[in-house]
ROLUMSE-627857 format. One record per residue: residue in one letter; x, y, z of N, C-alpha, C, O in turn. Coordinates in steps of 0.1 Angstrom, whole numbers, plus 5000, padded with zeros to 4 digits. Each point is the difference from the previous one (the first is absolute). Layout:
N
AXYZXYZXYZXYZ ...
This chain:
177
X272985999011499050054992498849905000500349885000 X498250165002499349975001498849974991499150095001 X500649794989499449964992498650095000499350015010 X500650034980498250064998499149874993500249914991 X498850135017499349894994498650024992499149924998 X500850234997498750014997500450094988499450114999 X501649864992500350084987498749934994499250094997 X500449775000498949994994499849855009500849955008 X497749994988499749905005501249885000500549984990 X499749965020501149864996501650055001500949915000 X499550245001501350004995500850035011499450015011 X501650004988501350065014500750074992500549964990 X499850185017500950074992501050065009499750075010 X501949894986500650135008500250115001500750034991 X499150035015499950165001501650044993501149995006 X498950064983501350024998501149894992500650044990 X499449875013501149904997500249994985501149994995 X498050024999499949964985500950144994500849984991 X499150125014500650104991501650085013500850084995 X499249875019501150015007501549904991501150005005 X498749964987501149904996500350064987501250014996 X497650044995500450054991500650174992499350064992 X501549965012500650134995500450064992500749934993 X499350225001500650014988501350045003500350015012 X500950014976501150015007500150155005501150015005 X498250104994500150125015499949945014500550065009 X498849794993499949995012498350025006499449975010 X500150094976498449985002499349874999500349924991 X498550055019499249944997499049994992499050085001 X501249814986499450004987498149995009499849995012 X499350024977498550045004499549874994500449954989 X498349995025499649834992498950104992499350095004 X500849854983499150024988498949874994500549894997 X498750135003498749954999499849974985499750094992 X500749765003499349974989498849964995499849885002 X499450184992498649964997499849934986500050084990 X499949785009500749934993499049934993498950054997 X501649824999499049904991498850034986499049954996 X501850175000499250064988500850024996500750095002 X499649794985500549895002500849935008500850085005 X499349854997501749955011501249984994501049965006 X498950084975500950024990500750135007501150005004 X497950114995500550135005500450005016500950085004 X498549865004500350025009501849925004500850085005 X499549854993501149914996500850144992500450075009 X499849984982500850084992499850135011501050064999 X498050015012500350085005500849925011501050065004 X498849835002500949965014501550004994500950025009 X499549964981501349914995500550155000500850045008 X498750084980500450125002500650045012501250025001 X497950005009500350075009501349965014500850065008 X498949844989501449895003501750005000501050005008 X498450004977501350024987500550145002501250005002 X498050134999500250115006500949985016501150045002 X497949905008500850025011501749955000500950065006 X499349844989500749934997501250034994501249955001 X498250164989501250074995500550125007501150054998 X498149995008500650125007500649975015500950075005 X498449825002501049945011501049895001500849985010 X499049924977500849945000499549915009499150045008 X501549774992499749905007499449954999499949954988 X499150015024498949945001498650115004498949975004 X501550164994498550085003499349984987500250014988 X498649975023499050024988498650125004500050045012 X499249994981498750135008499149895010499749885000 X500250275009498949915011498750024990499950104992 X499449825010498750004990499249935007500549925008 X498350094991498149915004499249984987499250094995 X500949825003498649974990499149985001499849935010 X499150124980498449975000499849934988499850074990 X500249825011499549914984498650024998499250025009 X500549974977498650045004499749844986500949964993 X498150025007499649904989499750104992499350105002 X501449854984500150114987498749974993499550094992 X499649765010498849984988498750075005499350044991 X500049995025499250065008500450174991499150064993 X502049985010501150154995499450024986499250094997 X501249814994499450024986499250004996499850044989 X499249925018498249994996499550145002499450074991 X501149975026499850125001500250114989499150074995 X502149935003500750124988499349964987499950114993 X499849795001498749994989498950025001499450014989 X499949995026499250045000499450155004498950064999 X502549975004499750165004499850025013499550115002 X500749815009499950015011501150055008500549925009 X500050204988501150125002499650025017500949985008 X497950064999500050005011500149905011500649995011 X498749934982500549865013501349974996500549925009 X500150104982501749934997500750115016500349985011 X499650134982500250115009499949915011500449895002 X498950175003499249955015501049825005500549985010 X499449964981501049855001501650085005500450025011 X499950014981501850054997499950105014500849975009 X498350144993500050065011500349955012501050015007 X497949924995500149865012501949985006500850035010 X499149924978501349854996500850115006500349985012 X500350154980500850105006500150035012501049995007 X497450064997499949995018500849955009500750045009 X499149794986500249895009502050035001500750005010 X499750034977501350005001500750095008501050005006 X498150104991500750135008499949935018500950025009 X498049924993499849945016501349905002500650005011 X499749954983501249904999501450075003500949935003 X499150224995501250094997500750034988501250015001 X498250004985500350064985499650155006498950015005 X502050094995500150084997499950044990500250135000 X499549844990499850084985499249864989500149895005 X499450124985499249894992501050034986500650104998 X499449754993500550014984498949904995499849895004 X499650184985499149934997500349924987500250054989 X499949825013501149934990499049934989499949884997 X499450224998499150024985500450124995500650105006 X498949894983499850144989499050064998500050125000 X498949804998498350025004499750065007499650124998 X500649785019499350055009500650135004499050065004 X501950004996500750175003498750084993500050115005 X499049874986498750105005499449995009499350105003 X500749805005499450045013501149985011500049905008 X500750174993501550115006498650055010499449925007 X500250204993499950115008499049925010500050045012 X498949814984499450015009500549895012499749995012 X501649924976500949925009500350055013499749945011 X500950214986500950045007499350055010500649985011 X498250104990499050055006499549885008500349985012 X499249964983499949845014501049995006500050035012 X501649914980500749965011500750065012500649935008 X499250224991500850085007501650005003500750015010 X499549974979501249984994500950064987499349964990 X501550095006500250084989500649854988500949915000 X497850144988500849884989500850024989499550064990 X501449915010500950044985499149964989499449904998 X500650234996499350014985501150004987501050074997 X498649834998500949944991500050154989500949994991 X498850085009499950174993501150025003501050024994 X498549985020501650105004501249975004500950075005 X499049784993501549934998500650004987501350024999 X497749974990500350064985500650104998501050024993 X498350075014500250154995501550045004500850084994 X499649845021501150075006501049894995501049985008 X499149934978500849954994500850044994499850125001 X501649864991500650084994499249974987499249914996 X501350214999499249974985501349944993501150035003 X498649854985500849944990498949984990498850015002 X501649964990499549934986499149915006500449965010 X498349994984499449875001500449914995500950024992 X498849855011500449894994498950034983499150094997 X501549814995499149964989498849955002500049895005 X498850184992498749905001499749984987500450064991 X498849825010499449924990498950144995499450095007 X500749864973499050094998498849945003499949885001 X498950245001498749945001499149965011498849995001 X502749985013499349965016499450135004500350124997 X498649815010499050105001500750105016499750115005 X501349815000500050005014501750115000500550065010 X499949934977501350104997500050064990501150014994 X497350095000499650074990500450175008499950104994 X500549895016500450175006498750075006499950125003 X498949774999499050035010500549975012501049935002 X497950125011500250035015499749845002499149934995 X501950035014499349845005499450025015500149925009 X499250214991499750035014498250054995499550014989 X499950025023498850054999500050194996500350095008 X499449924982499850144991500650105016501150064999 X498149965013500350085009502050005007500850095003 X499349774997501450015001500850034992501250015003 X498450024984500950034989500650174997500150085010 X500149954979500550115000500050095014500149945011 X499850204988500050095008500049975016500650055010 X498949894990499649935017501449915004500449975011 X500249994978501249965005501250024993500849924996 X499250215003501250084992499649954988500250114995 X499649834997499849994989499849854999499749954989 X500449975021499449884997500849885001501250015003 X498349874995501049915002499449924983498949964997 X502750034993499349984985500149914994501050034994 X498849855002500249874998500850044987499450084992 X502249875003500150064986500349874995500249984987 
């Protein structure tokens, strides 16, 4: 097998290797997924460890998911989102995605809560399909919520998504309870 050398500036990649080793137990080759990260690196840490812990449980051993990260500096991220600068974040995250998908991510997880409003133009740059934290919700089982605290603003049973992702556009929405 023969090293690529132009997934992005500086890197070597093998064609294959990273996800030839890893299998599910049908015998399928699991898909490298693309984390778009460092918003915060609290969250992004709690989505690596997830997804892990998942593989881990379902094959047992030492597997763990093929994955690529894109760290991003979270204080440059926050200024943006206070200041309202929703299209150049876009436009940053889009990039970042791109690059991942050039590396071989087959698919993006956007390991914020926030940034999943700008989903459509992520995904639209990277040419890559991104898991929308919607519709990982939605296709949850349903149980009881945990107890929220009275009074959090962030577990009052409003949308923690942008008004258009919410209800109807995503079956009814993804609902903070």
């Amino acid at each position: 097998m023969r090293p690529v050398q132009d997934a992005w500036p500086g890197s070597v990649q093998m064609p294959g290797a990273a996800t030839e080793a890893a299998m599910d137990e049908g015998g399928n080759t699991m898909r490298m997924l693309g984390l778009l990260g460092g918003m915060s690196w609290e969250s992004t840490l709690l989505y690596y460890r997830l997804l892990n812990e998942g593989v881990k449980a379902r094959l047992g051993g030492l597997h763990s998911a093929p994955l690529l990260l894109w760290s991003l500096d979270f204080a440059p991220v926050a200024e943006g989102q206070a200041a309202g600068e929703w299209d150049a974040l876009g436009r940053e995250l889009g990039g970042a995605g791109r690059r991942l998908a050039q590396a071989g991510a087959e698919a993006l997880l956007i390991c914020s809560n926030t940034m999943h409003r700008l989903h459509a133009e992520i995904e639209a740059t990277a040419g890559v399909p991104a898991i929308h934290i919607a519709d990982a919700t939605g296709a949850a089982p349903r149980r009881p919520p945990p107890p929220r605290p009275a009074g959090d603003p962030l577990h009052d049973g409003g949308c923690i998504l942008p008004r258009a992702a919410c209800g109807a556009a995503r079956g009814g929405g993804a609902r903070a309870r």
